[in-house]
C-alpha positions as CSV (number, residue, x, y, z in Angstrom):
1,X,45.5,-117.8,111.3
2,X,48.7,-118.9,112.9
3,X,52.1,-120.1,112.0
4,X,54.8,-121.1,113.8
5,X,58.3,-120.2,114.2
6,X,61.4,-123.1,114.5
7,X,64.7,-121.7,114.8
8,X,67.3,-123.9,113.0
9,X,70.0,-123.7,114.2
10,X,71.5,-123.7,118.5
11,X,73.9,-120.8,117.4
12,X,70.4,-118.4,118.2
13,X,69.6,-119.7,121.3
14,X,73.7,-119.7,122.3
15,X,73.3,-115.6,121.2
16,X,69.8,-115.3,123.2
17,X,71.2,-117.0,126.5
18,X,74.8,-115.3,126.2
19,X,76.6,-118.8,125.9
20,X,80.5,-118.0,126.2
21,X,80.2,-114.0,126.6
22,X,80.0,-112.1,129.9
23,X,77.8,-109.6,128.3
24,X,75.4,-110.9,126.2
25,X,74.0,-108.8,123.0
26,X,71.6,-111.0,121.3
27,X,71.3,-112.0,117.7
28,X,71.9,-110.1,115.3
29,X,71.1,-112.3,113.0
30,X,67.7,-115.3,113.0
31,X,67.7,-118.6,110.6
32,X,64.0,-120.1,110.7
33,X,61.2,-122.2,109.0
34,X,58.0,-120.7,109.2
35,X,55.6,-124.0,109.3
36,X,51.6,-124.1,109.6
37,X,51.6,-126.7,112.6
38,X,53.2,-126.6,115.7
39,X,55.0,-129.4,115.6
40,X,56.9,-128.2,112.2
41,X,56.4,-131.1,110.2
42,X,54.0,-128.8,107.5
43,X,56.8,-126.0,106.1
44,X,55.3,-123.3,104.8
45,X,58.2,-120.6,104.0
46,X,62.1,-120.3,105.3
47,X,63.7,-117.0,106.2
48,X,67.1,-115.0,107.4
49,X,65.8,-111.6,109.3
50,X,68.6,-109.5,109.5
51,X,68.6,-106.3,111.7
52,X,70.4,-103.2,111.3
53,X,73.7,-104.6,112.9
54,X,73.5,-108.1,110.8
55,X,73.3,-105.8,107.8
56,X,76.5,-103.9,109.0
57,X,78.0,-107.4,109.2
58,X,76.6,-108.6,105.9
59,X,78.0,-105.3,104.5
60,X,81.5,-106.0,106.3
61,X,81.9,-109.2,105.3
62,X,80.6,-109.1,101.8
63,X,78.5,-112.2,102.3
64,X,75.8,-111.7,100.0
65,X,76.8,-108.9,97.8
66,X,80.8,-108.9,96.6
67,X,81.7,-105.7,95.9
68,X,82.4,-107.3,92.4
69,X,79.1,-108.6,92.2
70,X,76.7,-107.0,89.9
71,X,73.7,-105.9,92.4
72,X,76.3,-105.1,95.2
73,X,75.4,-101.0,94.2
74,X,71.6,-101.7,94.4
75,X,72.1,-103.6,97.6
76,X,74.6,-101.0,99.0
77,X,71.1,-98.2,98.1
78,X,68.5,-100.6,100.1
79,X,71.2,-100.9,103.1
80,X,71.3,-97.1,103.1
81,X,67.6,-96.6,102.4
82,X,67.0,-98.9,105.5
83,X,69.6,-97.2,108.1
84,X,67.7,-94.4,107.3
85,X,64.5,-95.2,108.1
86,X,63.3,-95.1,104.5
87,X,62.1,-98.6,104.4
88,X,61.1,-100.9,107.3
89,X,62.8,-104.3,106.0
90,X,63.8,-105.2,102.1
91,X,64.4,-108.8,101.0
92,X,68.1,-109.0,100.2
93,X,67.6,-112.2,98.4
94,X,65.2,-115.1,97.5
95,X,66.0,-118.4,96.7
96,X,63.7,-121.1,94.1
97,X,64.3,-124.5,93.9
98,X,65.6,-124.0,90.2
99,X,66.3,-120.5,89.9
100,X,68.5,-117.7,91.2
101,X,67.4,-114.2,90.9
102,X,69.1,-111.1,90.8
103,X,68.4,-108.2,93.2
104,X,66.0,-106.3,91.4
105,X,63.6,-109.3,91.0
106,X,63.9,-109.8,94.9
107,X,63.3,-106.1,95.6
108,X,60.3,-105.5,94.0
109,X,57.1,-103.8,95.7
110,X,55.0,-106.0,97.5
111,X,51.8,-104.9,98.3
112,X,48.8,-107.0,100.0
113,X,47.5,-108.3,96.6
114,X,51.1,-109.0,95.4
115,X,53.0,-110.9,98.0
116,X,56.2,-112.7,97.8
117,X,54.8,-115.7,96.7
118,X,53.6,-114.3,93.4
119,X,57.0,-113.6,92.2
120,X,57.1,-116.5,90.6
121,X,60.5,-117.5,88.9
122,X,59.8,-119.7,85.4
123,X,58.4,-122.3,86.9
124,X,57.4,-122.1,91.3
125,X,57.7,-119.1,93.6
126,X,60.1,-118.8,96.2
127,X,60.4,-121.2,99.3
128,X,63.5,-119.2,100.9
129,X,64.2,-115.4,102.1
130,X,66.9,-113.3,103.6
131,X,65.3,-110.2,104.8
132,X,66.9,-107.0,106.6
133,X,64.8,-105.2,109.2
134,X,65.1,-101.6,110.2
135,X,65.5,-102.9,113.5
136,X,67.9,-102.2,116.2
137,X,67.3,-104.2,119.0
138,X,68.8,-108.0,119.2
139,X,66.4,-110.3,117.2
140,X,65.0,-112.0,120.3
141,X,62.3,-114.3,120.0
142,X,59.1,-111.8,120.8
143,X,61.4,-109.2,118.2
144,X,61.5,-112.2,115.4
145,X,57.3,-112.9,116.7
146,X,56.5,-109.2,115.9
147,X,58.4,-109.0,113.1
148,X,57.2,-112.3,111.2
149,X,53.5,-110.9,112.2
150,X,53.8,-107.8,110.9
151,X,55.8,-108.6,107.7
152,X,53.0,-111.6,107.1
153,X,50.6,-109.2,105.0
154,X,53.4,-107.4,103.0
155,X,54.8,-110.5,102.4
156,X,52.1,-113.0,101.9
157,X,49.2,-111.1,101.5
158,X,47.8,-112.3,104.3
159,X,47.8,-112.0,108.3
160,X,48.6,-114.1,110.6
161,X,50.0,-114.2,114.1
162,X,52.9,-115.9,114.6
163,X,55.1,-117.9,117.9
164,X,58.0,-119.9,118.8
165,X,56.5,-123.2,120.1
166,X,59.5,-124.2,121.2
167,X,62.2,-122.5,123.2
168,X,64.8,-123.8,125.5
169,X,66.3,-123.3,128.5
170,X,69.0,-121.1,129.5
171,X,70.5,-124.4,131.1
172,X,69.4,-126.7,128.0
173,X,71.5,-123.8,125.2
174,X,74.2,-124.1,127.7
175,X,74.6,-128.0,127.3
176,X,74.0,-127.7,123.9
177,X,77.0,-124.9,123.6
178,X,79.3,-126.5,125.9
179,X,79.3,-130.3,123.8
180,X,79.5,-128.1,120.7
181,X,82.9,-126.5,122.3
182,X,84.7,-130.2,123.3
183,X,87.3,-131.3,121.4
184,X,86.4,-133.6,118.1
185,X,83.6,-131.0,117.6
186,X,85.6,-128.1,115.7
């Protein structure tokens, strides 16, 4: 079987290419659709992958988890489980279309006959993850292939291979980045 990946966002692609830096690091950080056609018209799930330097940054800026917020501990214990090669990825959160769970209903074991799709809220299951990676390389696009592949049977209970269809340019993210940067667009 085989899904495709659609980045959603040029701020990936600026990262990948090194768009306004001299020395370019890569994403740390990947917002996609996963779809079942190439074209990306037939969605099948959304994600954030995170790797170990996005969680820092997540951790840093108290994005997700506030230190006031009641699963920031819990969160703080799958960050450290993760930098510590304890886990391979966790899913930080996951989002329903009418429901908002708390950590410990998005961190709980998925197996191949128990995917992310069965943990159903009241009414659907989930169409939206953030997920953090043991991973320390940038999230290139071959990284986010090989991670989306190998996460698809945890996840989904089911494998599947997985690509980019479309990737641009070097010149085509730096056309894109540059008419971002003129004035009227800040």
């Amino acid at each position: 079987m085989q899904k495709y990946i659609h980045i959603r966002h040029w701020n990936y692609w600026w990262e990948v290419y090194g768009c306004g830096v001299v020395l370019p690091a890569g994403p740390h950080a990947a917002e996609f659709s996963l779809t079942d056609d190439e074209a990306g018209g037939t969605l099948f799930f959304h994600f954030d992958f995170y790797n170990l330097s996005g969680l820092r940054e997540t951790l840093w800026g108290d994005e997700l988890f506030p230190a006031e917020h009641p699963d920031h501990a819990l969160f703080l214990q799958r960050a450290e489980e993760l930098a510590l090669g304890k886990s391979d990825f966790f899913v930080g959160a996951l989002y329903y279309p009418d429901f908002t769970p708390d950590l410990a209903f998005c961190t709980q074991p998925l197996a191949a006959e128990r995917g992310l799709l069965d943990l159903k809220a009241p009414a659907a299951a989930p169409y939206y993850a953030a997920v953090f990676l043991s991973e320390i390389r940038p999230l290139m696009p071959e990284i986010l292939e090989s991670w989306m592949a190998r996460l698809s049977q945890p996840m989904f209970g089911q494998s599947f291979s997985v690509r980019i269809p479309q990737i641009p340019t070097r010149q085509e993210a730096l056309a894109s980045w540059e008419t971002d940067r003129r004035p009227g667009f800040e």
